[in-house]
Legacy VTK file of the C-alpha trace (Angstrom):
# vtk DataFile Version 3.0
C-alpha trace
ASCII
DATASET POLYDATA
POINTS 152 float
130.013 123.686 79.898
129.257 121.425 82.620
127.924 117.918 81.575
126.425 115.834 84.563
125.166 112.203 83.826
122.143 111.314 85.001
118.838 109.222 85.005
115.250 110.048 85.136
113.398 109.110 88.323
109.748 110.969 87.974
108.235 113.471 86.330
105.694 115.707 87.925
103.830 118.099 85.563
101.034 120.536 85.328
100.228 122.426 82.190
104.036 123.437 80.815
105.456 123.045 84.037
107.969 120.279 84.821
109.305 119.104 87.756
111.888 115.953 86.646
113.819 114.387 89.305
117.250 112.658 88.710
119.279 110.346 90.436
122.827 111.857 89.424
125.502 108.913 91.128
123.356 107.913 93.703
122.039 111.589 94.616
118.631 113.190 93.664
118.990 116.686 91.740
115.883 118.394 90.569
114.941 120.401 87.006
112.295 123.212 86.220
111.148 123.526 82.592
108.889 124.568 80.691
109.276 122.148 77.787
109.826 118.686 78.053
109.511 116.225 74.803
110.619 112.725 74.682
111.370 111.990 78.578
110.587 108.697 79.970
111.211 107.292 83.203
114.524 105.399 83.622
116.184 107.246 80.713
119.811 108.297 80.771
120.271 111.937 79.869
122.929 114.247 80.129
122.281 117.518 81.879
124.156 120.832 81.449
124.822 123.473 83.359
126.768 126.863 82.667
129.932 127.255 84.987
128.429 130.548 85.901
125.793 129.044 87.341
127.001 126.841 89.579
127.286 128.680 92.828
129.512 127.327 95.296
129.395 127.513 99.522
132.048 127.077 102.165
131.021 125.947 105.651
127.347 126.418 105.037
124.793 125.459 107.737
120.665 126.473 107.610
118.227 125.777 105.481
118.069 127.097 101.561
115.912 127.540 99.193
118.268 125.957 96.078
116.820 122.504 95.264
120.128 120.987 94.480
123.212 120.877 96.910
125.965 118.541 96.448
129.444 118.319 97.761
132.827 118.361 95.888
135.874 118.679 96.319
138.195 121.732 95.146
140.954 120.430 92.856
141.631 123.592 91.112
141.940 127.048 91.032
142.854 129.413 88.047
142.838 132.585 89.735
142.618 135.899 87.180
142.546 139.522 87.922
138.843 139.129 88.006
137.296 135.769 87.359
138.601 133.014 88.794
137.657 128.926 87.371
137.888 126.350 90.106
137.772 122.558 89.091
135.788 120.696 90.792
135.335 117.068 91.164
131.708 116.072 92.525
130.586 112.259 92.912
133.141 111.330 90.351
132.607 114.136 87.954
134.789 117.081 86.656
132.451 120.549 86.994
133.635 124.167 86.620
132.440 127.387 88.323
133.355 130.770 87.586
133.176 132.932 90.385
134.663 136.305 90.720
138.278 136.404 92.055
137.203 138.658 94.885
134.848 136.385 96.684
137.516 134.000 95.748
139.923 135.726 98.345
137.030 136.627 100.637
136.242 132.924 100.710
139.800 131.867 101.028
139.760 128.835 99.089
142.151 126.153 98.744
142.673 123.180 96.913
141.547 119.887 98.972
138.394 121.384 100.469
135.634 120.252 100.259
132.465 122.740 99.240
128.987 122.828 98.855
127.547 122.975 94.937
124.178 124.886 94.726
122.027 124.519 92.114
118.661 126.513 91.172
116.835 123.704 89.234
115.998 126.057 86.661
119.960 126.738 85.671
119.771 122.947 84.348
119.113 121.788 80.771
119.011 118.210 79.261
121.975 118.729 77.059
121.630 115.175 75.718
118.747 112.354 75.979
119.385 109.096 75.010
116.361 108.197 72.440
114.342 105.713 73.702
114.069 103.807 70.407
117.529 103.594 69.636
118.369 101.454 73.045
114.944 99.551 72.020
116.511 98.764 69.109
120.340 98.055 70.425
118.465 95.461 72.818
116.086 93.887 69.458
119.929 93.977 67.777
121.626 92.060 70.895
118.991 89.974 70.844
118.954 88.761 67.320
122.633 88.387 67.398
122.074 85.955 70.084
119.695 83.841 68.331
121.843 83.569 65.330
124.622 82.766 66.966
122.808 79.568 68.783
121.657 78.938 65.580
125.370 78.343 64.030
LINES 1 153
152 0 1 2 3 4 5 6 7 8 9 10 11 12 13 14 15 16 17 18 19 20 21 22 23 24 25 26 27 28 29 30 31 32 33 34 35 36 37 38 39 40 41 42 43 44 45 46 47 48 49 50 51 52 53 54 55 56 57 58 59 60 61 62 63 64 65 66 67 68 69 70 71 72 73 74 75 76 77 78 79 80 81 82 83 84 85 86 87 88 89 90 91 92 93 94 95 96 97 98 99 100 101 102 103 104 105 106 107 108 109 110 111 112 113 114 115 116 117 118 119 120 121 122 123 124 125 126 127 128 129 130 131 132 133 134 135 136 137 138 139 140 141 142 143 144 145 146 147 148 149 150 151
């Protein structure tokens, strides 16, 4: 599984659609869903994403219709007799894609090279979501510890 840090940077919604936009290390990503509870603006969450899912490209040019492209670099490659896992190290992340070793070889992939991650915004999930309330109170807890301190 594929865990990618990032935080919230809008929300656009209309009836049980969502549209939630990430900054993910200084790039925007994008997420479809049709449930969303306790998101807030500026919350840290952790997103998933299966290694199936993420697609990758090799010299790529045009326009697509995949709302999330990001580079990486290929640091890996466990090559079977008919999946193949290549490691992948994007914007200071580890991420794994399973592709199938035949379009490995077709693509002639090395290590070193640098590719281009698509995403379909609706492969993503928030596989973890900070609560809101619990860094309220870690900030309340800082605080008080503060005060008692000047207090000694």
């Amino acid at each position: 599984m594929n865990l990618i840090p990032a935080k919230v940077k809008s929300i656009e919604n209309i009836e049980n659609l969502n549209i939630v936009r990430f900054d993910f290390a200084g790039k925007p990503i994008e997420f479809v869903s049709l449930e969303l509870t306790n998101v807030a603006l500026e919350q840290d969450v952790i997103l998933g994403l299966k290694p199936f899912h993420l697609s990758v490209a090799k010299n790529i040019n045009g326009l697509l219709s995949c709302q999330n492209q990001l580079s990486a670099k290929l640091e890996d490659i466990d090559k079977g007799k008919l999946l193949s896992s290549l490691g992948l190290m994007c914007r200071g992340v580890k991420l794994q894609s399973i592709i199938t070793t035949k379009k490995l070889n077709e693509m002639d992939l090395k290590k070193g090279e640098i590719l281009t991650l698509l995403i379909e915004a609706s492969n993503l999930f928030l596989a973890e979501q900070k609560s809101i309330q619990k860094e309220e109170q870690k900030v309340i807890q800082k605080e008080e510890q503060k005060e008692g301190l000047e207090n000694v």
